[in-house]
C-alpha positions, 0 to 999 in steps of 0.5 A, spaced: 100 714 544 105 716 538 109 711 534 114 711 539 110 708 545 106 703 540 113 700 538 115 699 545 108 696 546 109 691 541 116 690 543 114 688 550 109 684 548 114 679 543 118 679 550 113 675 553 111 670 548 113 663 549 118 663 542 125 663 541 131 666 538 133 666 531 139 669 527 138 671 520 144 673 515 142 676 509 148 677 503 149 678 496 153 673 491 160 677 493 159 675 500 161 667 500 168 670 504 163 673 509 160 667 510 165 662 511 168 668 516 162 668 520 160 660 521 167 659 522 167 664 529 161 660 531 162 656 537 159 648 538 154 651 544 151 656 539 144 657 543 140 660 536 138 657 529 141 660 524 138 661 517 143 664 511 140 667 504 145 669 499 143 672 492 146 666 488 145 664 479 138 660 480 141 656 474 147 654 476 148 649 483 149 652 489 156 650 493 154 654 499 153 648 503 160 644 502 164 650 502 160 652 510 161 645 512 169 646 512 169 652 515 164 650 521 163 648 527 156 647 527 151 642 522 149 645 515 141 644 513 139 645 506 132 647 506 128 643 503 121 642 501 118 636 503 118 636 509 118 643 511 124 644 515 124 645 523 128 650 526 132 647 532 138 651 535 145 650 535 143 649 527 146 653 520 139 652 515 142 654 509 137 657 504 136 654 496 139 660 491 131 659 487 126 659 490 124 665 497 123 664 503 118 665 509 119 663 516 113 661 521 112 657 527 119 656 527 119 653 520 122 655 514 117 655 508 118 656 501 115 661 497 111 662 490 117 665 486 116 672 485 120 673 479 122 681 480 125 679 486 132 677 487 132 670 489 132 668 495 129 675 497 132 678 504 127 683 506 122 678 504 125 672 509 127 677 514 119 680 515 116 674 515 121 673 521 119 679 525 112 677 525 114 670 529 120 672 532 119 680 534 125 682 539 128 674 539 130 675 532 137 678 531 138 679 523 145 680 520 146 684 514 153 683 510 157 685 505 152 686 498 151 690 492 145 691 492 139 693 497 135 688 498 135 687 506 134 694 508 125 694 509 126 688 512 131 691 517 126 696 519 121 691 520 126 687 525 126 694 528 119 696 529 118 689 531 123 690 537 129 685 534 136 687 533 141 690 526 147 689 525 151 690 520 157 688 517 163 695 517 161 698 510 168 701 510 171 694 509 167 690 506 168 688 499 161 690 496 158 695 502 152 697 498 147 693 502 150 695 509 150 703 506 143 701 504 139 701 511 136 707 515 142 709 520 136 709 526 135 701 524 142 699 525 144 698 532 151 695 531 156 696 526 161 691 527 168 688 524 166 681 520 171 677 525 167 680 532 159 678 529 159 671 531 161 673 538 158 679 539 151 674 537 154 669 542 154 675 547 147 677 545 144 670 545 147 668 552 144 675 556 145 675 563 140 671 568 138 674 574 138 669 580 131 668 583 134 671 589 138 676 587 133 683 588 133 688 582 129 693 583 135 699 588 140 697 584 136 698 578 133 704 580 140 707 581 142 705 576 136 709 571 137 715 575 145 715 573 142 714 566 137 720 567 143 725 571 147 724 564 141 725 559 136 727 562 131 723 559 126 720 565 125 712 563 122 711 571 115 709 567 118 704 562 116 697 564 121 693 568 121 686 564 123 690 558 129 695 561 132 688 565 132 684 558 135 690 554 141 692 560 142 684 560 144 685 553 149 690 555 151 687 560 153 681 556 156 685 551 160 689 555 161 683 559 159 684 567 155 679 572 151 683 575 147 690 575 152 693 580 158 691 577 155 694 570 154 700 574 160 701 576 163 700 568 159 705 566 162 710 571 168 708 567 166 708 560 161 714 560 160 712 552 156 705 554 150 711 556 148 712 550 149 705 548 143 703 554 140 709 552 140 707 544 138 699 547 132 703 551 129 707 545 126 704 539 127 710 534 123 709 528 121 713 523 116 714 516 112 717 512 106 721 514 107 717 521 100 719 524 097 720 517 091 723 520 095 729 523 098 730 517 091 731 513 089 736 519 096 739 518 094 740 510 087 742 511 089 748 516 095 750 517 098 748 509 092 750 506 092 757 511 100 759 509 099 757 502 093 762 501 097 767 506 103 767 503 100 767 496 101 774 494 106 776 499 113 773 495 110 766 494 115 765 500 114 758 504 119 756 510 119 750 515 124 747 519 124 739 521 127 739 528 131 732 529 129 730 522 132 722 523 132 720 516 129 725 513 122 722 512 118 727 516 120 732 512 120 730 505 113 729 507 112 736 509 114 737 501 110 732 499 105 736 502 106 742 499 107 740 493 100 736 493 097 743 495 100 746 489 100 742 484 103 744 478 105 751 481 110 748 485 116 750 481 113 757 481 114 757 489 120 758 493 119 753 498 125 751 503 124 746 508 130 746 514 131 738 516 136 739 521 139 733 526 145 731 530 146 724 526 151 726 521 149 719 518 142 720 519 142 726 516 148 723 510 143 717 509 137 723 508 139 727 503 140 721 498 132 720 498 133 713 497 127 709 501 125 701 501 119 700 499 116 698 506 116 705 509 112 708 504 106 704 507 103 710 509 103 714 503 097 717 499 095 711 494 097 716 488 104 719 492 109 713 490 107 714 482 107 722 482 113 724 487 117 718 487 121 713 481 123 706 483 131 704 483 133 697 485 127 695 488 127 701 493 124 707 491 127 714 490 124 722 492 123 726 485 128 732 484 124 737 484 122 735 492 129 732 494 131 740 491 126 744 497 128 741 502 135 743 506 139 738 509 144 739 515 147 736 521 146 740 527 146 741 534 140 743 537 142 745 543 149 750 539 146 752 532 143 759 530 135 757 529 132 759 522 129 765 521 122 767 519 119 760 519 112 759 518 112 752 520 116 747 525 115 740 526 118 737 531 115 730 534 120 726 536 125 729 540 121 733 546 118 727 549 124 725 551 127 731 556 125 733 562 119 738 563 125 744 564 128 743 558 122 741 554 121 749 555 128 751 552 126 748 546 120 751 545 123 759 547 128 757 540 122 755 536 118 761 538 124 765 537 123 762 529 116 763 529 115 770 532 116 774 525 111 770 521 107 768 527 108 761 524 105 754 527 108 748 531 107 742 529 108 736 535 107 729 537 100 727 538 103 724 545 108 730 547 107 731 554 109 738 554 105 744 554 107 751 550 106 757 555 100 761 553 104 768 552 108 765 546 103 760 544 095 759 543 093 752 541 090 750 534 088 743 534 088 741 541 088 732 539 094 733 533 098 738 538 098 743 533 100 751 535 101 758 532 106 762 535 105 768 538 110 772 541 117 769 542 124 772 545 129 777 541 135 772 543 134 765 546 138 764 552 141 756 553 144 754 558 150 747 558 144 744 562 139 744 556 145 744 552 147 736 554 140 734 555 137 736 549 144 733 545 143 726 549 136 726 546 138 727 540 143 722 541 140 716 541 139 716 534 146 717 533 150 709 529 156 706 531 160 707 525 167 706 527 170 699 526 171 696 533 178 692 532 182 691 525 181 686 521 186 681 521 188 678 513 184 673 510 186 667 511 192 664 506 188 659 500 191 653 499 193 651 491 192 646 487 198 641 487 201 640 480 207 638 477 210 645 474 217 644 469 220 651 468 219 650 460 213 648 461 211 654 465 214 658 459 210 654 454 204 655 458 206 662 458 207 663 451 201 659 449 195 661 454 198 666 459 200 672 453 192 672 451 190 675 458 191 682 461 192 680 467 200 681 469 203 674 471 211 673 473 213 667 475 219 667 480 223 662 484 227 663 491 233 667 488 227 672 485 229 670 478 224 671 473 222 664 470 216 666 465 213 672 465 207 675 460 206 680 455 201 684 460 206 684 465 212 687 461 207 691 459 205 694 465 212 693 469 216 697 463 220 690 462 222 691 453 225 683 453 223 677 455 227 678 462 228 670 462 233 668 469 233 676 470 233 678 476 225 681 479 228 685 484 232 690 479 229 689 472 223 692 474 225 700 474 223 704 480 220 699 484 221 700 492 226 694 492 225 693 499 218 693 499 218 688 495 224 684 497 221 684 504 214 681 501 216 675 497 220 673 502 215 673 508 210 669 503 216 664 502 218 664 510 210 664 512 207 659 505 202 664 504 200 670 500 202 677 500 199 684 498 202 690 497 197 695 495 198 702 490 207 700 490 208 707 486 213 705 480 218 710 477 215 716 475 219 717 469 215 711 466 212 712 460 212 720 462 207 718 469 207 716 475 205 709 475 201 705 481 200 698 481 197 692 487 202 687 487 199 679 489 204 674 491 202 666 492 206 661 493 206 655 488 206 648 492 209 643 486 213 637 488 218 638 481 219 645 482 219 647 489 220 654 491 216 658 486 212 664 487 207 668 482 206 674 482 200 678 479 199 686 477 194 690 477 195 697 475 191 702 479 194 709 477 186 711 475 184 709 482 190 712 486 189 718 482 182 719 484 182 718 491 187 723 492 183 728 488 177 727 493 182 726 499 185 734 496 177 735 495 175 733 502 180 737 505 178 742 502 171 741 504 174 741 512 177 747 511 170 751 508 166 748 514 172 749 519 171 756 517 164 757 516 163 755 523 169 760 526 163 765 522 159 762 527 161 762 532 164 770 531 157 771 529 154 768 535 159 772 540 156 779 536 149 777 537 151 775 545 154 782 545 148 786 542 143 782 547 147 785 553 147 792 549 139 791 549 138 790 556 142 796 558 138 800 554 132 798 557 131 804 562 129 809 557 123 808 553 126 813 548 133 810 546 129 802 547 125 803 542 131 807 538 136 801 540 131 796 537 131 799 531 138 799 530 137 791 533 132 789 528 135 791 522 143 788 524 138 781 526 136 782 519 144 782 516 145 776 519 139 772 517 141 775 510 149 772 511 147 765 515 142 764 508 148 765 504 152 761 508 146 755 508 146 756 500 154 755 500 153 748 504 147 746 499 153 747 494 158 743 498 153 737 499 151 738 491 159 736 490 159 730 494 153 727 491 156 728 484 162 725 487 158 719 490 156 719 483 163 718 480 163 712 485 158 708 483 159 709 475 166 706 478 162 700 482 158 699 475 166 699 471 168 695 477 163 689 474 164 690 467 172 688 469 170 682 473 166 678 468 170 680 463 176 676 467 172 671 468 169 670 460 176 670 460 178 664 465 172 660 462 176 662 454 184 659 458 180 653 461 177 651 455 184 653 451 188 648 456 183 642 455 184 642 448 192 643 448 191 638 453 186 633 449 192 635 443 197 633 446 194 626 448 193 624 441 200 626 439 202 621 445 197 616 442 199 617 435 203 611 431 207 614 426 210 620 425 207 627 427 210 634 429 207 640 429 211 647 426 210 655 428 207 657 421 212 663 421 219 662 422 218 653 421 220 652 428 218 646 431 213 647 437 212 639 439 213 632 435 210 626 437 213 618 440 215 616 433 218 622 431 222 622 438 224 614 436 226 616 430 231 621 433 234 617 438 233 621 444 235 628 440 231 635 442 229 639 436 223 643 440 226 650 438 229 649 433 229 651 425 226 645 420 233 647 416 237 644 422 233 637 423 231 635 416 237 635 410 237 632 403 236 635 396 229 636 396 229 641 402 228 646 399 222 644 395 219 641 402 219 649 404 216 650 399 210 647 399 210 649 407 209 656 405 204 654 399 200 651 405 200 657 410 199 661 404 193 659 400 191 655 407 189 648 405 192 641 406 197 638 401 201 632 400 208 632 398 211 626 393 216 622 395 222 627 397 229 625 399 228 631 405 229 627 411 230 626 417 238 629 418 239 622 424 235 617 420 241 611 417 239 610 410 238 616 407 240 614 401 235 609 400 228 612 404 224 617 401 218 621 406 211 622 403 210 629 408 202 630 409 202 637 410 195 640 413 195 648 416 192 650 423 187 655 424 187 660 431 181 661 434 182 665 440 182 671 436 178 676 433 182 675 426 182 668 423 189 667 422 194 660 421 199 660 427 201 651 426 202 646 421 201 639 422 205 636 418 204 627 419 211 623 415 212 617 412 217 612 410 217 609 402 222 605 400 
């Protein structure tokens, strides 16, 4: 009984117990949008308890709950302690940001810290589920950056449960989705279709008592079975129903007639069943007793026999999956050899019909969990930790050869000393299985090499090609094999099927509509004030602020924005539209006036600006939201962000990928000429089989042609290892751009915490002046401009505006210039003083002959900057007779 039986065994066992169904969702910090989707989608009827674990900062309080509560239908719970809390259906548990969690006997516990561990841990809340829940468990992973979730994703697998995964294409932070096996994931959905598709998932289909199953489902299995040609008449029923009743409420059908007659129109719901059917798991060293055979034998024997022979080893893993079977053939090897490893030329084929699979595989990333069946010392020597996942080493990732191929289409490896296949011919019928085993023979004829199958296969090798090696571990050496392998359609879509059933959704189901408009506070906004504020808070921030009215008049604008949008003045009451050189005028026109019209936020995303810029190109991400203030209404603010960089990137990796397309395109057109010669060379062969004389001469000429193109077909391999080489560094690219990525986003936020904290100090400013009795005001150190002036001095001036203007226009008397004097002498050596008493006064105050000022003069320092300089001075008059 392989791996796979016993999975299905398991499944069928959970099936039957008394529990319930539950709904884990796993995300990271970045993920509180995702949730508030999600619950948001949920009805009143839900018929399932949710529990919800984010990555969240244990030392500051979490608002998760008050922020779900607004957007659901359903009651939020926060787990506590004492009591331990009980699930009850129809209930969103939120899960505390400090502490892990484990869920058992319908109860979620909390957990003794682990400090290695993100908290709350994933993989830790959605294993323990697997083991109470089994097939009624259903866990959602969404948007991430890390990869915490993905071990306990393969444990709901194994556990009979279902995956499902946010679209990585269009989350914001796609690291945990990308980080779960593609063979663990049974659906990749938009995040505004996850709440119904639970919904569909948990409601199923009841058969009524009275209603008969047993032709219609036999009908039904035997169209599955025309299609595919896998045979699941021995599967048992109570499992197939349970698992084509979840289809059928997928897919929205009432009855096994009316789902059969849906998949005669939709013929890609098939292998939608079938992967519903099959529960494909994979890992290291599965039946790790096979595996020791296999080293003692067959290792141990082509090691010895190839080692004075080129110290050449080839092998071929037929249906890789995810890789783990042939990075355990490597480990192996290694193993065997020891430190002489380097020294040997070994090449392992890994090949599958999953081009995510396969994708997934070649990273060699594996979480903790499907190491379980290593050796003890195999982690330490063979793998290095990376973020709580664990990665193969590079000499081993570079001796295995990863490709995407067609069993039934692809030209098999020549000279192979050893093909494992254990996963791929349980599933085809005896007259297919047979198929396969001529394309191993044909790879193994040369070397006279072994084949490795599953301890469960039910097929058996002809004994003219194969003689049995190890009758318990269905280990084989090859003895004969044919010149060519003949393959039929037949075979052809039979063993593509089988191959199939591995293969993820990965496209998105619908678009995603835009996210909902957020609400800003309410304040009351003056265009001077707005200035102020842009002049005293706004000029210190790199991000671009405009801010706009109805009639697209610039009102305020930030230094970051001038310099990004090539503005050189002020650009006050200019117009947006037409100050800003090169911009698509009716792009943006259209944008700001569809966010006025619908009160909401717009995004124009890459706006190209002028070329002539600067001398570049220039591309920036344009945000308009509309302010919603009773004093000035009909205000807009728009923010830039210059995205040239990135916009560059992605078309240098767009050219390159084409690129790539056009090798592969021509690669394949090699393939193909090249299988029509072959074609044409076996029908000359037996046309020249009348006369021993020119057969054994024709032979010849074919071996040494056979020859050539095993030549050319390992060059054409080399040239693909190069292409994948490329796209990993291009991956690489992307993840320091991710780390560039964060760096920025503290950095703003450092910056917002540093604005708010300058505002409240102005703030608390401003109300002491408004407090203070007598006579205040406030002076820009540089041109003696007045900034503020408090009541008194507003008294004294009967009304008179002064903000803006210069000391010479407000005071007047004879000792002016002395007073300037000692203003500058108090910037200049930056210590207080205090004036006699002068004639320098007020020019509106009556009895200038008669009143003198005494000017307490004290200097302001900046603190939001690097360098301490005197930017202010405070200057506090009073009247002497």
């Amino acid at each position: 009984m392989d791996s796979h039986t016993e999975n299905l065994m398991t499944a069928e066992s959970n099936a039957e117990s008394p529990n319930k169904d539950l709904v884990v969702v796993g995300s990271s910090a970045g993920g509180i949008g995702a949730l508030s989707t999600l619950v948001s989608t949920l009805p009143k009827s839900f018929p399932a308890p949710i529990v919800l674990a984010q990555h969240l900062d244990p030392q500051r309080p979490s608002h998760l709950s008050s922020i779900l509560e607004r957007r659901s239908t359903l009651p939020i719970v926060v787990v506590s302690e004492n009591p331990p809390t009980q699930l009850e259906k129809g209930k969103i548990y939120v899960v505390p940001s400090n502490r892990h969690v484990t869920i058992s006997d319908g109860f979620v516990l909390l957990d003794e810290d682990h400090a290695d561990r993100p908290k709350p841990s994933v993989d830790k809340l959605l294993s323990s589920a697997a083991k109470s829940y089994g097939e009624h468990l259903i866990a959602v992973i969404l948007t991430g950056s890390g990869s915490d979730g993905a071990a306990g994703a393969v444990d709901v697998k194994n556990a009979g449960g279902v995956v499902i995964v946010q679209n990585p294409r269009t989350a914001p932070y796609p690291s945990m989705p990308l980080s779960l096996p593609p063979t663990a994931v049974d659906h990749v959905v938009e995040m505004e279709l996850i709440g119904p598709l639970l919904f569909d998932i948990l409601q199923g289909v009841n058969f009524p008592a009275t209603e008969k199953v047993e032709d219609p489902l036999r009908d039904l299995l035997a169209a599955v079975s025309a299609q595919t040609n896998i045979d699941f008449s021995n599967y048992k029923q109570s499992t197939i129903l349970r698992r084509i009743a979840r289809r059928m409420a997928i897919t929205h059908n009432g009855s096994i007639h009316e789902y059969h007659d849906y998949i005669r129109t939709h013929p890609a719901e098939i292998q939608e069943l079938v992967k519903a059917f099959l529960i494909k798991v994979t890992g290291f060293f599965r039946d790790p007793e096979a595996f020791e055979a296999l080293q003692k034998t067959v290792i141990a024997m082509l090691i010895e026999k190839c080692q004075t022979s080129g110290r050449s080893l080839r092998f071929w893993s037929a249906g890789c999956a995810t890789g783990e079977e042939a990075y355990s053939l490597a480990l192996l090897v290694a193993d065997h050899l020891g430190p002489d490893f380097p020294d040997w030329n070994v090449k392992i084929f890994a090949t599958d019909l999953s081009a995510d699979a396969i994708a997934f595989a070649r990273r060699g990333i594996y979480p903790e969990n499907v190491l379980k069946d290593l050796p003890p010392d195999y982690k330490k020597r063979f793998f290095e930790p990376i973020d709580h996942s664990y990665r193969i080493s590079k000499s081993l990732r570079s001796a295995v050869i990863f490709g995407q191929q067609d069993l039934s289409r692809g030209v098999p490896f020549p000279r192979i000393d050893l093909v494992s296949c254990r996963n791929l011919l349980i599933y085809l019928k005896p007259e297919l299985q047979q198929v396969v085993l001529d394309i191993f023979a044909y790879s193994l004829q040369n070397s006279q090499g072994f084949l490795f199958l599953g301890k469960s296969e039910t097929a058996r090798p002809i004994k003219s090609s194969f003689e049995l090696v190890n009758k318990k571990w269905k280990i084989y050496r090859c003895l004969s094999g044919p010149l060519a392998f003949p393959m039929n359609e037949a075979a052809s879509a039979s063993i593509a099927a089988a191959q199939l059933v591995r293969e993820p959704r990965g496209r998105p189901l619908v678009a995603v509509p835009a996210p909902p408009p957020v609400d800003l506070p309410h304040a009351e906004i003056e265009i001077a004030q707005l200035r102020r504020i842009n002049e005293t808070m706004l000029r210190y921030t790199t991000v671009a602020f405009v801010i706009i009215d109805r009639t697209y008049r610039i009102l305020t604008i930030n230094s970051a924005a001038r310099r990004l949008l090539g503005i050189r003045e002020f650009a006050y009451d200019q117009d947006f539209l037409h100050t800003v050189r090169g911009m698509p005028y009716h792009e943006v026109r259209n944008a700001i006036d569809n966010a006025f019209r619908e009160q909401s936020s717009m995004t124009l995303s890459e706006v190209e600006l002028d070329h002539t810029v600067e001398g570049t190109g220039r591309y920036v991400d344009f945000t308009i939201m509309i302010l919603q203030v009773e004093l000035a209404p009909g205000l807009a603010v728009i923010t830039a962000t210059d995205v040239t960089e990135r916009v560059q990137l992605k078309r240098k990796l767009e050219a390159m990928e084409r690129e790539q397309a056009e090798l592969v395109q021509e690669l394949a057109s090699v393939s193909k000429r090249y299988g029509t010669i072959n074609k044409e060379l076996q029908d000359a062969n037996e046309e020249l089989q009348a006369a021993n004389e020119e057969l054994m001469l024709t032979q010849e000429e074919l071996q040494a042609t056979n020859e050539e193109f095993e030549a050319t077909n390992e060059e054409l391999q080399a040239t693909n290892e190069e292409l994948e080489t490329n796209n990993e560094e291009l991956q690489a690219s992307n993840e320091e751009l991710q780390t560039t990525n964060d760096e920025l986003s503290s950095r703003t936020i450092e910056l917002h915490d540093r604005t708010r904290q300058h505002h409240e100090a102005q703030f608390q400013l401003s109300a002491l002046l408004e407090r203070f009795p007598h006579y205040v005001m406030i002076l820009d150190a540089v041109d003696l401009t007045i900034e503020t002036i408090n009541p008194g001095y507003k008294q004294l001036l009967a009304g008179r505006d002064v903000i803006g203007l210069s000391l010479f226009e407000v005071f007047t008397g004879k000792d002016i210039e002395q007073l300037i004097k000692f203003l500058r002498t108090a910037v200049r050596e930056g210590r207080s003083i205090t004036t006699p008493p002068m004639k320098a006064h007020l020019a509106e105050v009556t009895d200038v002959d008669e009143t003198r000022f005494i000017h307490t003069i004290v200097p302001i320092t900046d603190t939001t900057s690097e360098i301490t300089k005197i930017n202010r001075l405070f200057i506090y008059s009073e009247k002497v007779k």
